[in-house]
N, CA, C and O atoms as a GROMACS GRO file, in nm:
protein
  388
    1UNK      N    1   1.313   0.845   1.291
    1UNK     CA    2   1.213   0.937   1.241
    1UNK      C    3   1.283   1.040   1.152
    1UNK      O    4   1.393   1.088   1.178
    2UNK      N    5   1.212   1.068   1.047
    2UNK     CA    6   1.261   1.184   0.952
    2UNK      C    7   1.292   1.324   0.978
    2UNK      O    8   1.235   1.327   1.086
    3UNK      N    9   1.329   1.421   0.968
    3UNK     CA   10   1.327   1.564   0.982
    3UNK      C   11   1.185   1.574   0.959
    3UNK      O   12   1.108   1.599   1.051
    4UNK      N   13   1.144   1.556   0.833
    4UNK     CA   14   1.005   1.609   0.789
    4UNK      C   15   0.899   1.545   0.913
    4UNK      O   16   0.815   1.611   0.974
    5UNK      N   17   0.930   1.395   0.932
    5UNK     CA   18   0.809   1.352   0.998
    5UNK      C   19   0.807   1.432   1.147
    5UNK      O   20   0.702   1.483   1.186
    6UNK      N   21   0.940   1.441   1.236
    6UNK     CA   22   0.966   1.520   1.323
    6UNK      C   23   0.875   1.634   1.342
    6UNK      O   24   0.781   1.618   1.419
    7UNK      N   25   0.892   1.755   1.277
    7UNK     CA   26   0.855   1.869   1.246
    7UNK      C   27   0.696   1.893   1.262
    7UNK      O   28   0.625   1.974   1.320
    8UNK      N   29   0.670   1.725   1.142
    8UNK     CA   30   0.528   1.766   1.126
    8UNK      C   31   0.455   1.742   1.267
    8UNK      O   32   0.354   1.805   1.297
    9UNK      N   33   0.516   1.643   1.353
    9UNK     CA   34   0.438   1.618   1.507
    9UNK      C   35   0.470   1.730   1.540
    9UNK      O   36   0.379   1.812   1.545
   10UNK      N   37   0.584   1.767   1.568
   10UNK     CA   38   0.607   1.882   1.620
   10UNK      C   39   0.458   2.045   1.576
   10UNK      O   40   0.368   2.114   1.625
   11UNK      N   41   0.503   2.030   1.507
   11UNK     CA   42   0.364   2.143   1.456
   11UNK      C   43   0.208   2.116   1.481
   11UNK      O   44   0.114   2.193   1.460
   12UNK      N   45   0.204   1.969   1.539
   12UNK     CA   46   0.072   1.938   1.612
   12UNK      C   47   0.061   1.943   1.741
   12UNK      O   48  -0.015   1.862   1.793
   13UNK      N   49   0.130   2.037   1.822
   13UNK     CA   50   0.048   2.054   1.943
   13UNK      C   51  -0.061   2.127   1.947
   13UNK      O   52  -0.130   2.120   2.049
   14UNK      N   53  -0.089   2.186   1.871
   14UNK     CA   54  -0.241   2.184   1.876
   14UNK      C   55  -0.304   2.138   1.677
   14UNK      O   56  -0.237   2.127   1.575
   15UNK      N   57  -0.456   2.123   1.700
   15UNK     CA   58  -0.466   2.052   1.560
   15UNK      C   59  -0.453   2.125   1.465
   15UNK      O   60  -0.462   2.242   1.503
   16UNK      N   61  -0.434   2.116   1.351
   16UNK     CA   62  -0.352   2.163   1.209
   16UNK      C   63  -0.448   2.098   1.101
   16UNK      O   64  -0.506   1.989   1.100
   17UNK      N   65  -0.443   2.208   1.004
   17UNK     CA   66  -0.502   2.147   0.839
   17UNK      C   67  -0.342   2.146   0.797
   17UNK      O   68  -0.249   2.182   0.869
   18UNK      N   69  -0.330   2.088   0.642
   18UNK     CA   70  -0.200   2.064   0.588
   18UNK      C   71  -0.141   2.222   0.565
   18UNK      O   72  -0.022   2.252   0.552
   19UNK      N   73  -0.249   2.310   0.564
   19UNK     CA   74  -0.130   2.446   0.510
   19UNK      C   75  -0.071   2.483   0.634
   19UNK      O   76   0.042   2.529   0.651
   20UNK      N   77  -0.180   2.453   0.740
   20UNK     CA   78  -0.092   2.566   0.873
   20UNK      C   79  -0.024   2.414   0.907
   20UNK      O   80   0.037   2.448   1.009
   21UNK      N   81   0.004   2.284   0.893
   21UNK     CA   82   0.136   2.253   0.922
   21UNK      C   83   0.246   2.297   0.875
   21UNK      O   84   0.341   2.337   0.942
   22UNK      N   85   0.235   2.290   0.727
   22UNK     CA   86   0.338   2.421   0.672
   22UNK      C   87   0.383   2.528   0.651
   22UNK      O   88   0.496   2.553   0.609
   23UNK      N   89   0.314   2.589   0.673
   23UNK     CA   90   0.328   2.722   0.775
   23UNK      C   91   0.409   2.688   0.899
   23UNK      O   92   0.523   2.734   0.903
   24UNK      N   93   0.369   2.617   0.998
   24UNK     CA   94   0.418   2.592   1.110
   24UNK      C   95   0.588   2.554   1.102
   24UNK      O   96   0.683   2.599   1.166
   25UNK      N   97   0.582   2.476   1.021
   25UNK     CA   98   0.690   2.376   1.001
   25UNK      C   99   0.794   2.493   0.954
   25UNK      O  100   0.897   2.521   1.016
   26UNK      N  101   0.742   2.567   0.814
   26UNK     CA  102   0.857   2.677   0.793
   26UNK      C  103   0.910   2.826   0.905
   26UNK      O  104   1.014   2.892   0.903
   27UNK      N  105   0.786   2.839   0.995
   27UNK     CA  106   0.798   2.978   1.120
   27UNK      C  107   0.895   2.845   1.216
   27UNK      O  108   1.000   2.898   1.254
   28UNK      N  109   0.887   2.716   1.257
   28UNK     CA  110   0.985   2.672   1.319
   28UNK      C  111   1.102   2.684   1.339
   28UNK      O  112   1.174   2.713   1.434
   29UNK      N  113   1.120   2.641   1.172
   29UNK     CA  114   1.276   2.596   1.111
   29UNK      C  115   1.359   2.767   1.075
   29UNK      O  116   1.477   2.782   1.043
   30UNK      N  117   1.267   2.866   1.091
   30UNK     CA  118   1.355   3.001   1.016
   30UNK      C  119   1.345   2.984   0.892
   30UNK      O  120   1.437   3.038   0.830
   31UNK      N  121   1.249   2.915   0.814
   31UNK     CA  122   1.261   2.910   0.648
   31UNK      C  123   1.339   2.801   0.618
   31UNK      O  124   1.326   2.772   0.500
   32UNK      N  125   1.420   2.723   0.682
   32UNK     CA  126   1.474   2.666   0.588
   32UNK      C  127   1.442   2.511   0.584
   32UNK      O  128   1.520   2.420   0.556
   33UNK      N  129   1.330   2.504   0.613
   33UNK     CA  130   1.236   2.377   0.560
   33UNK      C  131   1.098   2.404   0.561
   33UNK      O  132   1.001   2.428   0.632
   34UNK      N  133   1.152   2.385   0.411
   34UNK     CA  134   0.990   2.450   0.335
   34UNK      C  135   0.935   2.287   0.248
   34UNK      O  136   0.986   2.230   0.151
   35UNK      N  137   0.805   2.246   0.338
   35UNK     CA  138   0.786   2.150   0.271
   35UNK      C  139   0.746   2.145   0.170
   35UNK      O  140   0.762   2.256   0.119
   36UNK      N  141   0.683   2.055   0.079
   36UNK     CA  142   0.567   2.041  -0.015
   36UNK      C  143   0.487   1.995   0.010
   36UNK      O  144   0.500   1.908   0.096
   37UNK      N  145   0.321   2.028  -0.059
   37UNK     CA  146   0.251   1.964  -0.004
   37UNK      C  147   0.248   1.736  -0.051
   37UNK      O  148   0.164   1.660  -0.004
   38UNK      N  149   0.313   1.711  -0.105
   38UNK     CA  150   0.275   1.585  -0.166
   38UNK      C  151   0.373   1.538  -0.041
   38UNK      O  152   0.326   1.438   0.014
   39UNK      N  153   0.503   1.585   0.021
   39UNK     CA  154   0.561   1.550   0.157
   39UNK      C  155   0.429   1.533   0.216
   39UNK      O  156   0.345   1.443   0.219
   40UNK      N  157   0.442   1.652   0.261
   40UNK     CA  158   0.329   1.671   0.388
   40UNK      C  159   0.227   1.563   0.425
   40UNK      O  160   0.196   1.517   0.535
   41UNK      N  161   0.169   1.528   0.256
   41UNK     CA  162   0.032   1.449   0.278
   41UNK      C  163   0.107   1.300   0.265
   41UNK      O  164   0.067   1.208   0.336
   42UNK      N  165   0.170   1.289   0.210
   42UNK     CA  166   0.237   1.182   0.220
   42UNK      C  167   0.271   1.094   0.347
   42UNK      O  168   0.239   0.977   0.367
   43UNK      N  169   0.370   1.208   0.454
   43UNK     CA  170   0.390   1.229   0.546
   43UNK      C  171   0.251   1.174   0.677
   43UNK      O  172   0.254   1.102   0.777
   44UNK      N  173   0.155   1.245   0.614
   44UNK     CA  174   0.008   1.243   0.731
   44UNK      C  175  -0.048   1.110   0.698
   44UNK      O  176  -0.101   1.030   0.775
   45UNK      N  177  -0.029   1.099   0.586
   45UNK     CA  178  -0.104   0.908   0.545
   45UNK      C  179  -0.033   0.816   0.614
   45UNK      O  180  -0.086   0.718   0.665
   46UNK      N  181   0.118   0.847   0.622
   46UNK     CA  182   0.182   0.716   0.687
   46UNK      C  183   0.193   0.742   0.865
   46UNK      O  184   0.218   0.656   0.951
   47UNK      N  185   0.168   0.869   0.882
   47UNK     CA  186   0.132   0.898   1.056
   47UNK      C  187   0.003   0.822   1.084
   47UNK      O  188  -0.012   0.736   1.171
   48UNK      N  189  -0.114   0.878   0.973
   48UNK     CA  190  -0.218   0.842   1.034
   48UNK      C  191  -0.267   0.656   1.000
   48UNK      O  192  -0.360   0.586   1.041
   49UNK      N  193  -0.181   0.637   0.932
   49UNK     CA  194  -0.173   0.435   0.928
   49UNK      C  195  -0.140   0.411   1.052
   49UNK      O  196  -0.224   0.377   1.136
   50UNK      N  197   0.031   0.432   1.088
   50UNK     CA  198   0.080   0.404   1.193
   50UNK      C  199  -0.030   0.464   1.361
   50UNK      O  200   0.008   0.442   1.476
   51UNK      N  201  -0.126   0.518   1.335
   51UNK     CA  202  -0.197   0.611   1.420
   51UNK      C  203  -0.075   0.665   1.497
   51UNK      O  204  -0.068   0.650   1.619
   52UNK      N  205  -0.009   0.708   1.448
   52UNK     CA  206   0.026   0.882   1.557
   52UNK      C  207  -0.083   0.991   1.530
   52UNK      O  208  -0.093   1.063   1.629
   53UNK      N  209  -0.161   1.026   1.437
   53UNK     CA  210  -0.238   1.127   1.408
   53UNK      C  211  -0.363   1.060   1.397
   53UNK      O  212  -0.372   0.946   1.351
   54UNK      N  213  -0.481   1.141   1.446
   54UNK     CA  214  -0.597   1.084   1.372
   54UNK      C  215  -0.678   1.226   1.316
   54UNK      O  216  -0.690   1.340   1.363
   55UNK      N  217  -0.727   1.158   1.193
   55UNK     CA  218  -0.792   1.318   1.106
   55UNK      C  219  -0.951   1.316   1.120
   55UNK      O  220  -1.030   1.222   1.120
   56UNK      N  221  -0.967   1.423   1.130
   56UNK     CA  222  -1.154   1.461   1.116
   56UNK      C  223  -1.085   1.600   1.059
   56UNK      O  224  -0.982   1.666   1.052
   57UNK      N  225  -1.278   1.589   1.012
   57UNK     CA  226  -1.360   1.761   0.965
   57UNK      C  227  -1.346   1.824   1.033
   57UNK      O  228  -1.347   1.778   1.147
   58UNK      N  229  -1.322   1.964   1.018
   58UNK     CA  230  -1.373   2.062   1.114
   58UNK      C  231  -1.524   2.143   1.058
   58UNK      O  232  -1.594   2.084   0.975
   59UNK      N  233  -1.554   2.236   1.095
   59UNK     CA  234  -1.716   2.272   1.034
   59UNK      C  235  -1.678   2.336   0.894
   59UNK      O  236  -1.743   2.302   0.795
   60UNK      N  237  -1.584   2.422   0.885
   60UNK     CA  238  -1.571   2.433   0.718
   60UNK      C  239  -1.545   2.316   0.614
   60UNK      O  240  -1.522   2.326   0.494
   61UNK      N  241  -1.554   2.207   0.688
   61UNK     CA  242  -1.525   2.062   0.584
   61UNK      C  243  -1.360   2.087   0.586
   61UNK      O  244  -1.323   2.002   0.504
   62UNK      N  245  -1.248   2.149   0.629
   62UNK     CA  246  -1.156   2.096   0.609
   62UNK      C  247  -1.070   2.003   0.687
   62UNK      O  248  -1.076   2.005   0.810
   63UNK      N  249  -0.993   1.924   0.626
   63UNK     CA  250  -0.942   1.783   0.707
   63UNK      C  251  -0.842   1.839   0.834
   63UNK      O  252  -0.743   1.908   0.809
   64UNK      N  253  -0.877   1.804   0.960
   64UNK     CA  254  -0.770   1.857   1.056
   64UNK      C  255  -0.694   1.730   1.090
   64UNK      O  256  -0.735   1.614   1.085
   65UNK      N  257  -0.582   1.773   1.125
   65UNK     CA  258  -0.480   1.654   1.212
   65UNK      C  259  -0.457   1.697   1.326
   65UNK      O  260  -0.428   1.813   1.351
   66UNK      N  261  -0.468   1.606   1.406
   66UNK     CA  262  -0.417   1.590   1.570
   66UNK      C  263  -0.319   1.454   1.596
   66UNK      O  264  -0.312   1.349   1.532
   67UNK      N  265  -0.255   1.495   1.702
   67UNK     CA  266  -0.140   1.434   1.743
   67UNK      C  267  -0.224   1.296   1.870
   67UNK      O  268  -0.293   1.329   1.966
   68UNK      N  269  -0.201   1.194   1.842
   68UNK     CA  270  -0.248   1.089   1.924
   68UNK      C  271  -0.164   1.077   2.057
   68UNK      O  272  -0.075   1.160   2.076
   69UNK      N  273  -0.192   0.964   2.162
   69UNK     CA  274  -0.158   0.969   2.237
   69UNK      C  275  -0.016   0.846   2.197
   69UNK      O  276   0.089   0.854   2.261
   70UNK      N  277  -0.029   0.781   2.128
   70UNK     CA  278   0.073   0.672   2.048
   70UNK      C  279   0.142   0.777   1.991
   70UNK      O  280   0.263   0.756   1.993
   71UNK      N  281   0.103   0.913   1.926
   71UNK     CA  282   0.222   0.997   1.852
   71UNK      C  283   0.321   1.036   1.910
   71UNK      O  284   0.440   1.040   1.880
   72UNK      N  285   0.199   1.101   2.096
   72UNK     CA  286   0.302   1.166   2.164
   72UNK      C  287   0.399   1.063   2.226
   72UNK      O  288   0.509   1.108   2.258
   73UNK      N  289   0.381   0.963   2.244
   73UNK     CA  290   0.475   0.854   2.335
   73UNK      C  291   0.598   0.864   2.199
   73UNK      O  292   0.709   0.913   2.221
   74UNK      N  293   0.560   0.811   2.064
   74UNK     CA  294   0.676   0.831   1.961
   74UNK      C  295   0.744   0.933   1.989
   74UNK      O  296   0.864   0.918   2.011
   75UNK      N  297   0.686   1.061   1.995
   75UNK     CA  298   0.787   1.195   1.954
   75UNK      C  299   0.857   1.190   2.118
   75UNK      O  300   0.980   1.194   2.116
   76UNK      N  301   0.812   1.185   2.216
   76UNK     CA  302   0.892   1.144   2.327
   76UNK      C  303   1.030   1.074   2.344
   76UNK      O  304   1.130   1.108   2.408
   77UNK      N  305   1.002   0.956   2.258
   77UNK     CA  306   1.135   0.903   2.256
   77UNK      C  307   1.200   0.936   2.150
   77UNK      O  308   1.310   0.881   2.150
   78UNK      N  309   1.178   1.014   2.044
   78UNK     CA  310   1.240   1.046   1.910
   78UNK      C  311   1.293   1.217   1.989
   78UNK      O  312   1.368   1.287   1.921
   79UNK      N  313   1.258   1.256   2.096
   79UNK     CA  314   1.316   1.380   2.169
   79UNK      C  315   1.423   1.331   2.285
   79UNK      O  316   1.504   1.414   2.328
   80UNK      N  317   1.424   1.221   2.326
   80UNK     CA  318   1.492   1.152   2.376
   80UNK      C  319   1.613   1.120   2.292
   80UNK      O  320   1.714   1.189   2.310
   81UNK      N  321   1.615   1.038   2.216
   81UNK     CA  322   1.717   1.002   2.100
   81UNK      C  323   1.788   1.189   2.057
   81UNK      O  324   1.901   1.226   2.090
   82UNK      N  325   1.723   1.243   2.008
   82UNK     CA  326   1.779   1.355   1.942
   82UNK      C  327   1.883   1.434   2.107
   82UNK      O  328   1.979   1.507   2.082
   83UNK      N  329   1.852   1.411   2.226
   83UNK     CA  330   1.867   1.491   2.303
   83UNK      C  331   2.011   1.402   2.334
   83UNK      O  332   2.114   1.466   2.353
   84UNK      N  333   2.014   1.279   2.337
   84UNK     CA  334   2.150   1.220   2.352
   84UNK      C  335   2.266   1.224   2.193
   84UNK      O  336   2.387   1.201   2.199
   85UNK      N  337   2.186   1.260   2.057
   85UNK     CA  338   2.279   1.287   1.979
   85UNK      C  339   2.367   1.410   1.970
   85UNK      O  340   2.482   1.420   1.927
   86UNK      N  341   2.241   1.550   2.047
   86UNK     CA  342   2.299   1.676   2.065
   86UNK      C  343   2.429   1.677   2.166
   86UNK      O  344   2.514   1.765   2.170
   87UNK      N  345   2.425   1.574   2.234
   87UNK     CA  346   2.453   1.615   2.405
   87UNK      C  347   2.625   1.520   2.287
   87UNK      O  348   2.730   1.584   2.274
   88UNK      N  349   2.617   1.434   2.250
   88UNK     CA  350   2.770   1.341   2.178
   88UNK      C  351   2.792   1.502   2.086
   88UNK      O  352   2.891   1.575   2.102
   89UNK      N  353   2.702   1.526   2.012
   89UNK     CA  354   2.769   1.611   1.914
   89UNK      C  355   2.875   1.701   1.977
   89UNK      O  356   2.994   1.711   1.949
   90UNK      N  357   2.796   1.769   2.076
   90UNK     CA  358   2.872   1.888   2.156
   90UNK      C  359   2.993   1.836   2.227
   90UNK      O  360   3.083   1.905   2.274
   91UNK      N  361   2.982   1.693   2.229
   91UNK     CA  362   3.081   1.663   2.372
   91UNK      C  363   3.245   1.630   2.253
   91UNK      O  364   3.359   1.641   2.298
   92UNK      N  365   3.215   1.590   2.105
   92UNK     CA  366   3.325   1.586   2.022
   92UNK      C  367   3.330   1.707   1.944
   92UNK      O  368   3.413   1.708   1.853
   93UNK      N  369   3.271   1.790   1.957
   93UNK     CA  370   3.260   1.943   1.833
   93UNK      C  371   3.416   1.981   1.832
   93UNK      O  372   3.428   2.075   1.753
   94UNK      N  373   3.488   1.962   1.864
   94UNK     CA  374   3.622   2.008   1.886
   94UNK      C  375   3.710   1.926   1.812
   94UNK      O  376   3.825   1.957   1.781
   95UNK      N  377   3.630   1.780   1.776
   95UNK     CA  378   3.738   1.706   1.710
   95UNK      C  379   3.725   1.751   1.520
   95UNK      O  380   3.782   1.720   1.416
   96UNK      N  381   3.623   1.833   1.561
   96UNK     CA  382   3.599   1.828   1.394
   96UNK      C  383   3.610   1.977   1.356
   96UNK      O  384   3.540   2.042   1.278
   97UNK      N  385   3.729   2.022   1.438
   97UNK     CA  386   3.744   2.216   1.405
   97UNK      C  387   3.863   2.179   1.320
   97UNK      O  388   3.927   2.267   1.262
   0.00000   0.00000   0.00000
């Protein structure tokens, strides 16, 4: 999984239009991933193919995204994976001072 795609599940625990994912995504990171929107939507077309996300209206007509139950099982094991790369990084950080 990508940084970007990461992030963007990540910023769906609860549902999101595309600006407050980015919003979300940049108050995460401290600024220093600032998406675009053609990422972003880019990003939500190939979530919501794969169904990790599924989109509806909300009453102002704008498109919301939510996180599926297939997303959350993905980001589960993509928190899994990241949690055994942190755990190697730290365990050699010394070889690379």
């Amino acid at each position: 999984m990508t940084e970007t795609a990461f992030y963007i599940l990540l910023s769906l625990t609860e549902p999101r239009h595309g600006y407050g994912i980015i919003q979300c995504v940049e108050e995460l990171t401290d600024g220093r991933l600032r998406l675009g929107s053609g990422t972003v939507y880019g990003t939500l077309t190939k979530m919501h193919k794969d169904a990790m996300i599924a989109v509806f209206a909300d009453e102002k007509r704008k498109t919301i995204y939510e996180v599926t139950d297939r997303g959350k099982l993905i980001m589960q094991a993509e928190m899994v994976r990241l949690e055994e790369l942190h755990k190697n990084a730290t365990r050699f950080r010394r070889e690379f001072i």
